[in-house]
C-alpha positions as CSV (number, residue, x, y, z in Angstrom):
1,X,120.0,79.2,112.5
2,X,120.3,81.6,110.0
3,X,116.7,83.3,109.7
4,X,115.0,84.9,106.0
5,X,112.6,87.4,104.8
6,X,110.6,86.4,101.8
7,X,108.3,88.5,100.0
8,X,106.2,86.7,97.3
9,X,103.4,87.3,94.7
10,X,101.4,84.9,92.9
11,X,101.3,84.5,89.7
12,X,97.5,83.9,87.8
13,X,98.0,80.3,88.2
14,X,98.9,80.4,91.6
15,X,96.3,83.0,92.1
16,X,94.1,80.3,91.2
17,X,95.4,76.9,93.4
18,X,95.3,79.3,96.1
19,X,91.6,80.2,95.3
20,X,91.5,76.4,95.3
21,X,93.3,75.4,98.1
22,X,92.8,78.1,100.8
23,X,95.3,79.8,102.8
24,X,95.6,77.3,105.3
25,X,96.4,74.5,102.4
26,X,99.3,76.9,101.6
27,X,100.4,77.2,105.3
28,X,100.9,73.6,105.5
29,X,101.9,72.7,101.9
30,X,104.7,75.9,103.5
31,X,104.9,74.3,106.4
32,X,106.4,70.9,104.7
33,X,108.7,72.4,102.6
34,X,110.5,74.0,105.5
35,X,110.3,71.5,108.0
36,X,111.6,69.0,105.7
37,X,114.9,70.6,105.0
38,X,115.3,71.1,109.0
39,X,113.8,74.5,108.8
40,X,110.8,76.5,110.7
41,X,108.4,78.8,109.7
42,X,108.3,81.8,112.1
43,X,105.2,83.8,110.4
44,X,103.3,83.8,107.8
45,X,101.2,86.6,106.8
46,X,98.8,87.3,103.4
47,X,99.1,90.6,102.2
48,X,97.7,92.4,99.5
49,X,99.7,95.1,97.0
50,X,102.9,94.9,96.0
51,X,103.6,91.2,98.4
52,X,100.7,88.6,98.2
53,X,102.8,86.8,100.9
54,X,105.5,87.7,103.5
55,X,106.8,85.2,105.5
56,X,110.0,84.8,108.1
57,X,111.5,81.5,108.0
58,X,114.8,79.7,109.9
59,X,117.1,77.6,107.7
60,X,119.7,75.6,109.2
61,X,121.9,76.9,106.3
62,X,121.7,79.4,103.1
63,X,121.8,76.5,100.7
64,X,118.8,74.9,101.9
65,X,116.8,78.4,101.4
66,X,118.5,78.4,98.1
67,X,117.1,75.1,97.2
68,X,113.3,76.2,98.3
69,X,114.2,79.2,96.2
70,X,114.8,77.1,92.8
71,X,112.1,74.8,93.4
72,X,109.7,77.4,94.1
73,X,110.5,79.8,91.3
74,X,110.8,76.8,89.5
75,X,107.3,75.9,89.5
76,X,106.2,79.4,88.1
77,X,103.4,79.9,90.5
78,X,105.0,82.4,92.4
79,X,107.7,85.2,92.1
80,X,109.8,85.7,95.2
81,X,112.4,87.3,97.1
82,X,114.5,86.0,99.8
83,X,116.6,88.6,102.1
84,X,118.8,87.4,105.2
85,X,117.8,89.4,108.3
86,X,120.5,89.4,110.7
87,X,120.3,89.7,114.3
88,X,122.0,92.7,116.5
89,X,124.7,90.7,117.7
90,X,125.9,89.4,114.3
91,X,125.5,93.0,112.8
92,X,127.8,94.1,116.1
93,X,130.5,91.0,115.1
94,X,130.4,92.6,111.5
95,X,131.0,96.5,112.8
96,X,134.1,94.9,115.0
97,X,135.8,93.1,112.2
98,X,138.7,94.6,110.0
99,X,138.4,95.0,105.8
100,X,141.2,96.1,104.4
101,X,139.4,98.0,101.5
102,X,140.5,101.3,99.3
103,X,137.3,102.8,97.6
104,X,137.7,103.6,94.1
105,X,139.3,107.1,92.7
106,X,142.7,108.6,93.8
């Protein structure tokens, strides 16, 4: 199942509902979201600085973190960013493949 790092930071209003709702409202409300498109959340940390939130999640497929990605952003509570981690054997399959490529220049 392919596996993501996001990153996220609250925005004032979602500063606020998390104020409101604690951080274990925002596990589960997280914890919904995922599980209902067939997903799992790893971990889920708060942070402070740069990240107000860094979590590792498994999707069974890149659309479905697209479409928590859209909805999320949507909602303007919360700016994010998702990254695909990869796992040592899939990085290995990559290194073993052939690209046929010519970098730019003579």
């Amino acid at each position: 199942m392919p596996k993501f790092l996001i990153q996220a930071t609250y925005t004032p209003e979602g500063t606020k509902g998390l104020l409101g709702e604690g951080a274990s409202g925002r596990r589960a409300a997280v914890d919904q979201v995922v599980s209902g498109l067939g997903g799992k959340v790893e971990t889920m940390y708060f942070a402070f600085g740069e990240d107000d939130i860094v979590l590792i999640v498994d999707f069974p497929d890149p659309v479905s973190m697209a479409a928590v990605s859209l909805t999320v952003k949507a909602s303007g509570a919360l700016h994010t960013r998702a990254t695909p981690l990869l796992t040592i054997d899939e990085i290995d399959e990559a290194a073993r493949r052939q690209v046929n490529f010519r970098a730019p220049g003579p």
